[in-house]
N, C-alpha and C positions, 0 to 999 in steps of 0.2 A: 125718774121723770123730771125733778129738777134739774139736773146736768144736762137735759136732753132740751126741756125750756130755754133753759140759762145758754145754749148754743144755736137755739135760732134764734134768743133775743138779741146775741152781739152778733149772729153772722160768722165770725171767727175765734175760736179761743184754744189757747194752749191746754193740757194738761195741769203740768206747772208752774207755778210763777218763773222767771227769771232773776233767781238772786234777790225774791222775793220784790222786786219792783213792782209798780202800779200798772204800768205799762211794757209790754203787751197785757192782756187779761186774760185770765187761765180762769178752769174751771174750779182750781181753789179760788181763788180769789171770788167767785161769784158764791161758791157754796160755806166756805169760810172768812166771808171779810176779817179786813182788823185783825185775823191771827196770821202771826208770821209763818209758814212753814218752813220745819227741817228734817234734813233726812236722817229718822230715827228708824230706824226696824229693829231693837234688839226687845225685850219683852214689856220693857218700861215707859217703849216709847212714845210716840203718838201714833195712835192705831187707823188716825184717818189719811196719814198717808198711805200707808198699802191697801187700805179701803180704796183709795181712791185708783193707787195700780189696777187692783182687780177691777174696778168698775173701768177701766180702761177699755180693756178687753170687751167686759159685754157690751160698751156701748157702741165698739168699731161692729159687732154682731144684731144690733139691732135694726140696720135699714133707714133708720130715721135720719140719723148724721152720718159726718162721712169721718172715718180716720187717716193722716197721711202724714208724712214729716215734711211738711211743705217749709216750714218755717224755720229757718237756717237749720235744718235737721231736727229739731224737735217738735215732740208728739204734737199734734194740731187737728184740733179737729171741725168742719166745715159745715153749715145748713146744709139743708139740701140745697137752698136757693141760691146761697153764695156759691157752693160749689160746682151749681150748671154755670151759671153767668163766667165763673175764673174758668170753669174747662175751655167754657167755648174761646176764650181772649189767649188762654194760653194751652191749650190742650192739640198743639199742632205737631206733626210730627215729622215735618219739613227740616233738615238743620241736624237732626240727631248725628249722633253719633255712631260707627259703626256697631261695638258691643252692645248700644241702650237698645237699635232696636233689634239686634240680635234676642237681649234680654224681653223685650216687648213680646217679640213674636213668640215665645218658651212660652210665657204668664198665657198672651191670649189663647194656645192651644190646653193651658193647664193652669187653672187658679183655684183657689190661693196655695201659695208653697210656699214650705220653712226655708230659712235661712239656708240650711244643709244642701237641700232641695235643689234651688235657688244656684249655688255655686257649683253643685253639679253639673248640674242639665247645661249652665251656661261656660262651661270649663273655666271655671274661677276660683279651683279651690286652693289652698295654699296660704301660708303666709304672704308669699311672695304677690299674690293676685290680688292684697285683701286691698288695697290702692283701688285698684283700677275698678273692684268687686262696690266700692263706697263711692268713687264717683259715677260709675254709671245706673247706680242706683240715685241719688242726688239729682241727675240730669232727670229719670223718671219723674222722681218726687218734683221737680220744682214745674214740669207740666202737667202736672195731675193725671195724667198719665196710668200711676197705681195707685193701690189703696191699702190700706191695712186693715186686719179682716180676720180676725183674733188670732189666735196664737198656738203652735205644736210644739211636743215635748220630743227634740228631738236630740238632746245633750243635758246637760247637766242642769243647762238652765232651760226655759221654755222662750224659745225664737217668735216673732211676728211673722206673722201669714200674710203675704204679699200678693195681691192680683192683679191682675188688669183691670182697670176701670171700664172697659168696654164689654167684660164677661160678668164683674159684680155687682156693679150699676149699671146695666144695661139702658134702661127706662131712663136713669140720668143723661147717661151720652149721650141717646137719643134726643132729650131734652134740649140739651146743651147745641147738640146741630143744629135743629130747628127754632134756635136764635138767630137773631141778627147782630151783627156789633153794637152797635148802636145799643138795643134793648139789654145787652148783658151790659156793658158799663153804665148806663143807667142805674141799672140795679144795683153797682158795686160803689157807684155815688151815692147814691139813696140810701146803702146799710153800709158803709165804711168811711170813716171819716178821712177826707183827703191828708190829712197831715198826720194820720196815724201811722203806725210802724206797720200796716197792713198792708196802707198803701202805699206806705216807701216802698215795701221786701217788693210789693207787684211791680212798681213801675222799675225797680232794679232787673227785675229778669226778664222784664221787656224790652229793656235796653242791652239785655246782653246779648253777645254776638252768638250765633249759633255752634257748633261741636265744627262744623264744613267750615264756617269765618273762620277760625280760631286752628285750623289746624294751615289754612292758608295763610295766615299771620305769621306761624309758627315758619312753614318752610321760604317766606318773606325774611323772615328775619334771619334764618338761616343764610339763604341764600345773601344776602347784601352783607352779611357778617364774614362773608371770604374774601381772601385777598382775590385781588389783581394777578 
């Protein structure tokens, strides 16, 4: 219940610290101030980091907050509030990519699925794929798009559960449409401080060019890079 507080009181918080900084703000830092974290897991070590992995998990399973790797790939977890207001500004799926919404459309017929899962169903297994398998998961995550939504034992170690946010928060997306623009960045002025690293990472992936820009760039540059 604390961790679940301490995440609608910022709106947005990692997991982790980064490199133990102040900034961003992770859920250590709100449940452990003033102690530095490090990554100990052998019997001696500090047992409130892997407390904290596991509570990872139940808290992407409890409904109240949202989990996602929204923030340069790490674990991050969202209000509810914050996260209808960010779906609806950036949860478009105009721009994508061919694979992402190949991958979209897998999750929305079947969520959540492991990693294994995940690279199957979307022929992405391989060393060879694991590239293409991390950026069009990335493209997902940076539209909220999916969600993480605890975890299956399906290899050595135990993978994250990946959904559609249109089949696991339903009642969310719904939310999220039945904004206006207007009234969602309101909201994300109101709980995110404009000069925070929140709303840098936002206004970075709203300035970026879509998967369709970017591949027309690509064959631009191609193209003018031939001789005569």
């Amino acid at each position: 219940s604390d961790a679940i507080q301490a995440i609608n009181r910022q709106g947005i918080l990692l997991v982790f610290p980064m490199d133990n900084r102040k900034e961003p703000r992770s859920i250590w830092s709100e449940l452990h101030p003033r102690k530095e974290m490090r990554w100990e897991w052998d019997d001696d070590g500090d047992t409130r980091v892997a407390d904290l992995w596991h509570l990872r998990t139940e808290l992407s399973l409890s409904n109240q907050v949202i989990y996602t790797k929204w923030f340069r790939g790490r674990a991050t977890f969202f209000s509810r509030e914050v996260f209808a207001a960010m779906h609806r500004l950036l949860g478009s799926r105009l721009g994508l990519s061919r694979q992402a919404k190949e991958m979209l459309e897998i999750l929305e017929m079947d969520s959540p699925l492991s990693t294994k899962q995940l690279k199957k169903a979307a022929d992405l297994q391989g060393r060879f794929n694991e590239a293409a398998y991390s950026r069009t998961l990335k493209e997902l995550w940076s539209r909220l798009l999916i969600v993480g939504y605890g975890e299956v034992d399906d290899g050595a170690f135990p993978s994250l559960a990946i959904g559609a946010t249109r089949l696991i928060f339903e009642d969310l997306a719904n939310e999220a449409r039945a904004l206006s623009e207007e009234a969602a960045r309101a909201t994300l002025v109101r709980l995110l401080a404009g000069d925070s690293l929140w709303a840098k990472h936002y206004a970075k992936l709203v300035a970026a060019p879509s998967a369709e820009v970017r591949a027309k760039q690509d064959m631009e540059r191609v193209a003018y890079s031939k001789p005569l």
